[in-house]
Wavefront OBJ file of the C-alpha trace (Angstrom):
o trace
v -168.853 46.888 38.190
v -167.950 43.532 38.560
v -166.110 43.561 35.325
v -163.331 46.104 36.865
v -160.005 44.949 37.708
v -156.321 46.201 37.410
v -152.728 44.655 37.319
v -149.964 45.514 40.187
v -146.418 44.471 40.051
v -142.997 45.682 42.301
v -140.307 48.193 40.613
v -137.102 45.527 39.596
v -134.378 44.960 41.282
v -132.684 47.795 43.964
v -129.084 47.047 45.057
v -130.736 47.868 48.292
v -132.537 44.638 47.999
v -129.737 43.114 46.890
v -128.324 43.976 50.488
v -131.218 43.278 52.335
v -132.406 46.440 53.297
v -135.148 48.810 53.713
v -135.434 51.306 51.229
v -139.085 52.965 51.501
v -138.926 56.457 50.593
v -135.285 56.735 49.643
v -134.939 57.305 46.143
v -132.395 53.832 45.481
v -131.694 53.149 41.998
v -132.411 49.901 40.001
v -129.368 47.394 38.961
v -128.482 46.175 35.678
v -130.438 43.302 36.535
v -133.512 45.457 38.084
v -133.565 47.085 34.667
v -133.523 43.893 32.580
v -136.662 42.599 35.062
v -138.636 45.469 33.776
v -138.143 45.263 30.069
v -138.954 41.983 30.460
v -141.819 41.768 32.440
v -142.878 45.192 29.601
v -142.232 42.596 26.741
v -144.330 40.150 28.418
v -147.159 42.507 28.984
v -146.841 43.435 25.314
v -146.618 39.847 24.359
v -150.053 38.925 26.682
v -152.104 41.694 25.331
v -153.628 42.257 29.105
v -155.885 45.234 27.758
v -154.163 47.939 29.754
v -154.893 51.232 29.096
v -152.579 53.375 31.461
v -149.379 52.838 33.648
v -149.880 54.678 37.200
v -145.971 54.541 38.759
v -144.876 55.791 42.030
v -142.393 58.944 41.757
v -139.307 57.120 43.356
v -136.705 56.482 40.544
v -136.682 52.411 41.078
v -140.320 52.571 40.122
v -140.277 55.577 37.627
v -137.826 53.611 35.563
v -139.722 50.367 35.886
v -142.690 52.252 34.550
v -140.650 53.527 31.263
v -139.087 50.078 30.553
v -143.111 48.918 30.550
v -144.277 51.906 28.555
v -141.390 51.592 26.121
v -141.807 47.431 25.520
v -145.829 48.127 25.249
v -146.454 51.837 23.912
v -148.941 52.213 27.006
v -148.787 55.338 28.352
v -147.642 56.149 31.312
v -147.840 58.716 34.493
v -147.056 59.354 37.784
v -149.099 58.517 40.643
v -147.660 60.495 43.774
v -150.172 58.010 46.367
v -148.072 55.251 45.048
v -145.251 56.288 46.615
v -143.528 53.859 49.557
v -144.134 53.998 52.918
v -141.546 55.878 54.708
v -140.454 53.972 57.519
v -138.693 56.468 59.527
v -135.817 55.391 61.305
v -136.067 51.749 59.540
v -134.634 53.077 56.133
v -131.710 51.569 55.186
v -131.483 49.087 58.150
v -131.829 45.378 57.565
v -135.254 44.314 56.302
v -135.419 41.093 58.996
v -134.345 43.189 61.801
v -136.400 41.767 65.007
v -137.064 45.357 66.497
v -138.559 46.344 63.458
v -140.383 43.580 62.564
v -142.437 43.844 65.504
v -142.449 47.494 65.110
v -144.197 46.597 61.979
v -146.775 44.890 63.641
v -148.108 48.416 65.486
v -150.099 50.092 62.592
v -150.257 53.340 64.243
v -146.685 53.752 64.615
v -144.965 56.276 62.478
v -140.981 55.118 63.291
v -139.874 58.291 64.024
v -140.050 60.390 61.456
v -141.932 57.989 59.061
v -145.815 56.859 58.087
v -148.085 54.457 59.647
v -149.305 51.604 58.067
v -152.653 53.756 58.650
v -151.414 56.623 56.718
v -150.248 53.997 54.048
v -153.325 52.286 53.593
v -155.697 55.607 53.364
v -153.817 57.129 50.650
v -154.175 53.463 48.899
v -157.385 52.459 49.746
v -158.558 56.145 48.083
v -156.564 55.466 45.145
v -158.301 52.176 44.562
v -161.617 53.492 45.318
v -160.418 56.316 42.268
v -159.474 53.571 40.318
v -162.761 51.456 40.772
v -164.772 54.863 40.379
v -163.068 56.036 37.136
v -165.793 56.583 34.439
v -163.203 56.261 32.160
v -163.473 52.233 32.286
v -159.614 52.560 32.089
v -157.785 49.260 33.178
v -154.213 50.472 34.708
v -150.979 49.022 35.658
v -149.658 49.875 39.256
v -146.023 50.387 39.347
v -144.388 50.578 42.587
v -143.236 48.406 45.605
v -143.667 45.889 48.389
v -145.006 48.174 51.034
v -147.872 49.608 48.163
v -148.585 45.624 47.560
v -149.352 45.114 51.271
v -152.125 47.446 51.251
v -153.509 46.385 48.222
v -153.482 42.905 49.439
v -155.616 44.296 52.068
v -157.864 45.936 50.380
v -159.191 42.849 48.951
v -158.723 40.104 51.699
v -158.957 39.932 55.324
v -155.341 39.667 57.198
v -154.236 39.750 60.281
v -151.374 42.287 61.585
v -148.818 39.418 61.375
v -149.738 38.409 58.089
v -150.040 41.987 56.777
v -146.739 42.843 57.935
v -145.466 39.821 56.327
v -146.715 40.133 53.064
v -144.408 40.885 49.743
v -144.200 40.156 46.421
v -141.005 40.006 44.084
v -139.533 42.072 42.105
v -141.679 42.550 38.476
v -144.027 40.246 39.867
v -147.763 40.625 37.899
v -150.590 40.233 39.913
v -154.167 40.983 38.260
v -156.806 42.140 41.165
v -160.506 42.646 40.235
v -163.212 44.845 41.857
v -166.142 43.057 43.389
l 1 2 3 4 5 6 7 8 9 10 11 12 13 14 15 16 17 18 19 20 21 22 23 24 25 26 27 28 29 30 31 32 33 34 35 36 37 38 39 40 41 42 43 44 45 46 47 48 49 50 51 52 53 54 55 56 57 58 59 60 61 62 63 64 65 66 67 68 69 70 71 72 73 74 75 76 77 78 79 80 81 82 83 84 85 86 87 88 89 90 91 92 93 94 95 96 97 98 99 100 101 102 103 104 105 106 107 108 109 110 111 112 113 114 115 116 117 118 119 120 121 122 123 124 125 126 127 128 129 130 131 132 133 134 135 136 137 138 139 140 141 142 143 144 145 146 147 148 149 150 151 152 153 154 155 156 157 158 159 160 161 162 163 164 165 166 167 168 169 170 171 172 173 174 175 176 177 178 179 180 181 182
């Protein structure tokens, strides 16, 4: 088993990152530049020869359309993965991403912001996609396609954190990051 690992990166650029703020389950479109981040990051894939077998991409445009640019540069195939889908942060969506209140709000894994999902919620429908993923007799290796909230609970599947440093964590936009099963 120990041979089983898969590669994560973040859907490109959003103008609501350009802006600073939250988008979690709101369907926000990529820029021009967001677009250009995934066909490159899909040409470097293609270029690298990483041995993956199957794109798994949240349904939220900024992420679909990351996932295409990838498939398109690399002729892997791709589908949607509804469990990769953002956390939805409730009242937090579309306010700045470094507001205080809801960093510390952030920090309260239980909490649901109104309307939204815990970080709870977030990390059971993750954590059973990567146990899927680690149980697959297929032997597939996939590429994860989706965003910074998804990366958090990956992180944490594989290393301790505390709350602070949970709620803390990100990774940029296209970023590759390779994780591998124990």
């Amino acid at each position: 088993m120990s041979n089983r690992y898969f590669y994560f990166t973040r859907h490109g650029q959003t103008i609501w990152n350009v802006e600073n703020k939250i988008c979690g389950a709101t369907d926000i479109a990529l820029t021009d530049l967001g677009h250009q981040q995934a066909i490159d990051l899909g040409s470097k894939i293609a270029q690298e020869d990483l041995g993956i077998d199957e794109i798994l991409y949240s349904p939220l445009m900024r992420a679909a359309d990351t996932a295409k640019h990838i498939s398109q540069m690399t002729g892997i195939p791709a589908r949607m993965e509804p469990r990769l889908k953002e956390q939805n942060f409730g009242k937090y969506e579309s306010t700045p991403r470094n507001g205080d209140v809801f960093r510390k709000d952030k920090e309260n894994f239980v909490c649901r912001y109104e309307g939204g999902e815990s970080m709870l919620q977030l990390c059971q429908r993750i954590y059973n996609l990567l146990d899927d993923i680690k149980n697959d007799p297929s032997g597939k290796t996939y590429l994860l396609v989706a965003h910074n909230g998804i990366s958090r609970a990956i992180e944490s599947y594989f290393r301790d954190m505390t709350n602070e440093e949970f709620a803390s964590f990100g990774i940029k936009n296209c970023e590759l990051r390779r994780y591998q099963f124990e």
